[in-house]
C-alpha positions in Angstrom: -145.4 -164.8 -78.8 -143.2 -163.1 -81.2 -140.7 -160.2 -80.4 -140.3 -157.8 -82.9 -138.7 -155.6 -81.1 -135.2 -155.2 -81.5 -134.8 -153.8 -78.5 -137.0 -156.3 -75.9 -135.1 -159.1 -78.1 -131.6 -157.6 -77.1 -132.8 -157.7 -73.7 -134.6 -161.1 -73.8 -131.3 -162.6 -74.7 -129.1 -161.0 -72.5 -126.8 -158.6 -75.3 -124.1 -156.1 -73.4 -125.2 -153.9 -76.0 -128.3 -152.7 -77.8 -128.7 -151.0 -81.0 -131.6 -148.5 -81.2 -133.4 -147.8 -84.2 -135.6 -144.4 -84.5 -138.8 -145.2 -83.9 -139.2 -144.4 -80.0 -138.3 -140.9 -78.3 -135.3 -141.2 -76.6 -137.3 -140.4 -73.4 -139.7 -143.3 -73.8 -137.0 -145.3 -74.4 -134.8 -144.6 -71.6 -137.7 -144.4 -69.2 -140.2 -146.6 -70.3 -140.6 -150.5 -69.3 -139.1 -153.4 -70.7 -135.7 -150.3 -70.5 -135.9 -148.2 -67.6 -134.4 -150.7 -65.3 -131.7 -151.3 -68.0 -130.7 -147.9 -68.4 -130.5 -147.5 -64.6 -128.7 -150.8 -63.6 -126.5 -151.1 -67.1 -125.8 -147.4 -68.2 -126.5 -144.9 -65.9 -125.2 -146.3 -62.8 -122.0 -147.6 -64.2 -121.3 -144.3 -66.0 -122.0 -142.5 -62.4 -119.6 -144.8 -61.1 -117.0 -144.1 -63.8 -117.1 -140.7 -63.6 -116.5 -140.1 -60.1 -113.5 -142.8 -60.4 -112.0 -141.5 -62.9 -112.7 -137.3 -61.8 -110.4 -138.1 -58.9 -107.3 -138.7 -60.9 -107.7 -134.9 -62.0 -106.4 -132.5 -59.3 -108.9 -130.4 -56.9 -109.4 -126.8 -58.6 -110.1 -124.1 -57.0 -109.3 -120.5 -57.1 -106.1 -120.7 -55.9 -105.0 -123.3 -58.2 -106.6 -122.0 -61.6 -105.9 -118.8 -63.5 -108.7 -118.0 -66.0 -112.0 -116.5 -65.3 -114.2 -119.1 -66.3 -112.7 -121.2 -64.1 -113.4 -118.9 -61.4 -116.7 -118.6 -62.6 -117.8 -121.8 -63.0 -116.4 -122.9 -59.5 -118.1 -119.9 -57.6 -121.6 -121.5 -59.7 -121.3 -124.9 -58.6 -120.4 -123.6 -54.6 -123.7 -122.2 -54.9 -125.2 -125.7 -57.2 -123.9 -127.6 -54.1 -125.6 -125.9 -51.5 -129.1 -126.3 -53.1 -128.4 -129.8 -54.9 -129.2 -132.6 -53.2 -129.0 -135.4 -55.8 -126.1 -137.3 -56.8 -123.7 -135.0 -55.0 -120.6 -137.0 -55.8 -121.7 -137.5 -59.5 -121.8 -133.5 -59.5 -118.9 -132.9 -57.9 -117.0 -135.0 -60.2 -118.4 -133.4 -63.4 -117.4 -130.2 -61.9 -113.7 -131.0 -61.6 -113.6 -132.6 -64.9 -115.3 -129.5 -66.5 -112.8 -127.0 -64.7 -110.1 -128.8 -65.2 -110.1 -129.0 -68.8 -111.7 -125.6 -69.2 -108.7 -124.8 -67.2 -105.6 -126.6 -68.9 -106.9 -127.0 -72.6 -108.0 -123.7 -74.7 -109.8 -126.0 -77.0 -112.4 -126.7 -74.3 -112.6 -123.3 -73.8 -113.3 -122.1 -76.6 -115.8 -124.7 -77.2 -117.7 -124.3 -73.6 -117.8 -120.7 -74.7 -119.7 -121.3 -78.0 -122.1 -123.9 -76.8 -122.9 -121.1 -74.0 -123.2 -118.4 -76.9 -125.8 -120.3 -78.9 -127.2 -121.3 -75.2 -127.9 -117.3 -75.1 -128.9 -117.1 -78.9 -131.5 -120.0 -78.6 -133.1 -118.6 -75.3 -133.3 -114.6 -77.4 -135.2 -117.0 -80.2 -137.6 -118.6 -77.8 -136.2 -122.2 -78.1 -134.9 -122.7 -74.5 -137.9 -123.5 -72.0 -137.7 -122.5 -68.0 -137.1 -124.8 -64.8 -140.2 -126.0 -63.0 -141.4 -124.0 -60.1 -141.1 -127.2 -57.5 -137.7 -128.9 -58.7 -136.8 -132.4 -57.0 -133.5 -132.5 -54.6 -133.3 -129.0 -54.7 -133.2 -126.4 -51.8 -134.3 -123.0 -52.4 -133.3 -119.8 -50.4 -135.6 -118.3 -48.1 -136.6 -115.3 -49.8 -138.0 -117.9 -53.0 -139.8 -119.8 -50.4 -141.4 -116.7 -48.8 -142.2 -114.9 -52.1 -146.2 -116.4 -52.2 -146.5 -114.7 -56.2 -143.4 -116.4 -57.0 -144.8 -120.0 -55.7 -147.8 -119.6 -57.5 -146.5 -119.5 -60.8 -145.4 -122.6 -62.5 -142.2 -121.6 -64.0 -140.1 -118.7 -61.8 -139.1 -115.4 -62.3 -135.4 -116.3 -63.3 -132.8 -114.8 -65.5 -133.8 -116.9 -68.3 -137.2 -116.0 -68.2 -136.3 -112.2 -68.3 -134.1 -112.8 -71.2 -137.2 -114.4 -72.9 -139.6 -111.4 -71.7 -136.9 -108.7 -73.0 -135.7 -110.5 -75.8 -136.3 -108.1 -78.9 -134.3 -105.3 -76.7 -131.4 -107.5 -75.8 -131.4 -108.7 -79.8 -131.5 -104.4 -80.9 -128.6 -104.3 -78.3 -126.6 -107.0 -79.7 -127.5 -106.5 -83.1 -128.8 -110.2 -84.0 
C-alpha cells in the first residue's frame, strides 16, 4: 500500500525531523496515531528534559533576590500553582525560573510579558478567551471549591475570568475600549 502521507512516510523511514503541511489541526496531529507516540517520545519528552537542564544554570529567584513587581508577582502565583499542580512539577518549576529570571534581568521581556498579558485582558473583554474545566487533571482544589455543591455542578467555575466575561461591557466603559 501506498503512503501519501508526508507525515506517516517521515515516520516509516525513520527522519529526525518532519515537515508538516496544513491540512491536519495541530491537535489531531500531535495527539492522534501514527504521531502521538512521536510527539511524546521525540519532542515533548526531550524538550521537558531540556528545560529543566538547562533552568538550573539560571539562579533560584525569589523575593529576596529580585527587585521588580512582577517578579514578585509572578513567584507569589506559581507558590500557589505548586501547591495545587500535580503534573510535571519539575517541568513547572523550571519554566518558572526561566520566566522570572528574564522578566527579572531583561526589560525587553518585560515589556513583552506585559503586552501579551494586555491583549490576554483585551481578548477575554471581547469574548475570545474560553474558561478552565470544572474537574481539571493533577490539580488539587481548596476546600471551600470542593465543598461549594453549586460551584461543582457547573461545568466551567465561577473564576475571575469568567466575571470579566459576565461584566465585560462595564469593565470596557471603564477602560474606554
Amino acid at each position: 500500500m501506498e503512503i501519501n502521507d508526508k507525515v506517516e512516510m517521515a515516520l516509516r523511514d525513520g527522519k529526525p525531523t518532519i515537515i508538516f503541511d496544513n491540512t491536519r489541526r495541530v491537535d489531531q496531529t500531535i495527539l492522534a496515531q501514527p504521531l502521538r507516540n512521536y510527539f511524546i517520545q521525540k519532542v515533548k519528552k526531550p524538550l521537558m528534559k531540556a528545560l529543566v537542564v538547562l533552568s538550573r544554570r539560571y539562579p533560584q529567584p525569589t523575593k529576596e533576590n529580585t527587585g521588580n513587581i512582577i517578579s514578585h508577582s509572578i513567584l507569589e502565583i506559581f507558590q500557589e500553582f505548586h501547591e495545587r499542580n500535580s503534573a510535571r512539577p519539575d517541568m513547572m518549576r523550571g519554566a518558572e525560573r526561566v520566566f522570572v529570571d528574564e522578566v527579572e534581568h531583561d526589560r525587553v521581556y518585560y515589556d513583552m510579558f506585559n503586552w501579551i498579558l494586555e491583549q490576554v485582558i483585551l481578548k477575554i473583554l471581547e469574548g475570545k478567551w474560553g474558561l478552565r474545566n470544572n474537574k481539571m487533571l493533577y490539580w488539587k482544589e481548596p476546600d471551600s471549591f470542593l465543598n461549594d455543591t453549586e460551584q461543582l455542578k457547573r461545568k466551567t467555575r465561577d473564576t475571575v475570568i469568567s466575571r470579566m466575561i459576565e461584566h465585560r461591557e462595564e469593565i470596557k466603559a471603564i477602560l474606554r475600549i
